[in-house]
C-alpha positions in Angstrom: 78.0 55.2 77.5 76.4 54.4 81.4 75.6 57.5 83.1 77.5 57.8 86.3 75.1 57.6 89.5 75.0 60.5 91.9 73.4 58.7 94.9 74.2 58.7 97.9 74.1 55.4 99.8 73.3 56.1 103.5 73.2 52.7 104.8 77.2 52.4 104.0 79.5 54.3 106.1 80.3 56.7 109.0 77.0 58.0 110.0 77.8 61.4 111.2 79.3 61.8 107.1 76.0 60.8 106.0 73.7 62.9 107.5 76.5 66.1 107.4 76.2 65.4 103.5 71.9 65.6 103.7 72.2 68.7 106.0 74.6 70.8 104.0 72.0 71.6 101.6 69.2 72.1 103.9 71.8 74.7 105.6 72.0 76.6 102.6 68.7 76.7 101.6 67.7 78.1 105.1 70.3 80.6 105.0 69.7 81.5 101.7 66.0 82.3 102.6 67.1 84.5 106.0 70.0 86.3 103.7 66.8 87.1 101.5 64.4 88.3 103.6 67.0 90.1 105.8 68.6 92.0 102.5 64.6 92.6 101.0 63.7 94.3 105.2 67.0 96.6 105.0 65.9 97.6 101.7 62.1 98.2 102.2 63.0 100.1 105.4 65.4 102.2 103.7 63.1 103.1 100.6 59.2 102.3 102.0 58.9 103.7 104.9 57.1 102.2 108.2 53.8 100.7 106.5 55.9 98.9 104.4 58.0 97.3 106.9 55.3 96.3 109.0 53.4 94.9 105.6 56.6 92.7 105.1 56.9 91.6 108.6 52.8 90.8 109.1 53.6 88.5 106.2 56.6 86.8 106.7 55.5 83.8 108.9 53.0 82.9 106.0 55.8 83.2 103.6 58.4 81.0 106.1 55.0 78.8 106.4 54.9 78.4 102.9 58.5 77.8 102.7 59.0 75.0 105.3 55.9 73.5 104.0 57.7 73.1 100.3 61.2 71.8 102.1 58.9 69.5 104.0 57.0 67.7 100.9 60.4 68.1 98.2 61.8 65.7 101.2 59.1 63.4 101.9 59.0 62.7 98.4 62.6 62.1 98.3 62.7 59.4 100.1 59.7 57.9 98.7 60.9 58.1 95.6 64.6 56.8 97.0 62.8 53.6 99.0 61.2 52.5 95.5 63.8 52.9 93.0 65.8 49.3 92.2 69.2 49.0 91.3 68.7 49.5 87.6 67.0 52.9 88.6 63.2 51.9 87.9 60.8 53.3 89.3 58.7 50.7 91.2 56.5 53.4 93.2 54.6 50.7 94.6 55.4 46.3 94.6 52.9 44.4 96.0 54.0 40.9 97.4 51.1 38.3 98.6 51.8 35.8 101.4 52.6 31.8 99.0 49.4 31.2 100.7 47.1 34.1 100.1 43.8 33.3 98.9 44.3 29.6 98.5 40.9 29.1 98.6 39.9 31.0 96.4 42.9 30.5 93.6 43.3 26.4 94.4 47.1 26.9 94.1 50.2 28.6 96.0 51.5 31.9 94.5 54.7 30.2 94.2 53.3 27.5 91.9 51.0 30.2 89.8 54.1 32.9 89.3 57.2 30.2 89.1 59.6 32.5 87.4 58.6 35.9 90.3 60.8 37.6 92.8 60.3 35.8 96.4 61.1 37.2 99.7 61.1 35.5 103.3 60.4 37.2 106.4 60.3 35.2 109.7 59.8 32.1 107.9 56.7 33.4 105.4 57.3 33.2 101.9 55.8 35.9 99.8 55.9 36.2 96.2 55.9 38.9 94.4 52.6 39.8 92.2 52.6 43.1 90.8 53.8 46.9 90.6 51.5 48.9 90.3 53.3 51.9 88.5 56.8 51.5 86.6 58.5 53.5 84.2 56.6 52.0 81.5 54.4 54.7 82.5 56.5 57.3 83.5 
């Protein structure tokens, strides 16, 4: 049985739905985290008295610094690993493509004519063919 896919195509569609349904998360988490941090103050400043409070609030913006800086990398490598998945979901975490020319010097022959049966793309005319990935899921 194929597994269903759960991702979210954000090049399709209204954009405003798009990025409402990549904030809605982000909105929880952050409130979730104030909710958290406003419950644990109440409850110090009930129960621990002033030293305790001020303890909680002189470390706070380390903790918040901590926090965003998580948020911050869990997302960059979202979308890293999003740009290099192919249809099929494998992970190509990095393709390389060299020009049909590259190195013909040195190799006596296009890339085209060495790697007949590779992926090509053309951009503004240039032909590159595609050479290697350097990790798959051979290896994941």
């Amino acid at each position: 049985m194929a597994k269903k896919s759960t991702a979210i195509d954000v090049t399709q569609g209204v954009i405003w739905q798009q990025l409402l349904s990549l904030c809605v998360p982000i909105f929880f988490s952050s409130f979730f985290q104030q909710a958290y941090t406003l419950i644990g103050t109440y409850i110090v400043g009930q129960f621990g008295g002033k030293l305790a409070l001020g303890g909680i609030q002189a470390t706070m913006v380390l903790t918040e610094l901590c926090i965003g800086f998580c948020v911050g990398v869990g997302a960059g490598c979202a979308v890293i690993t999003e740009q290099f998945l192919d249809q099929n979901g494998r992970t190509i975490l990095w393709r390389r493509y060299n020009r049909d020319d590259w190195a013909l010097d040195r190799y006596g022959k296009l890339w085209s004519a060495q790697l007949p049966a590779n992926d090509r793309l053309t951009v503004n005319g240039i032909t590159y063919v595609h050479w290697y990935d350097c990790v798959t899921d051979y290896i994941l």
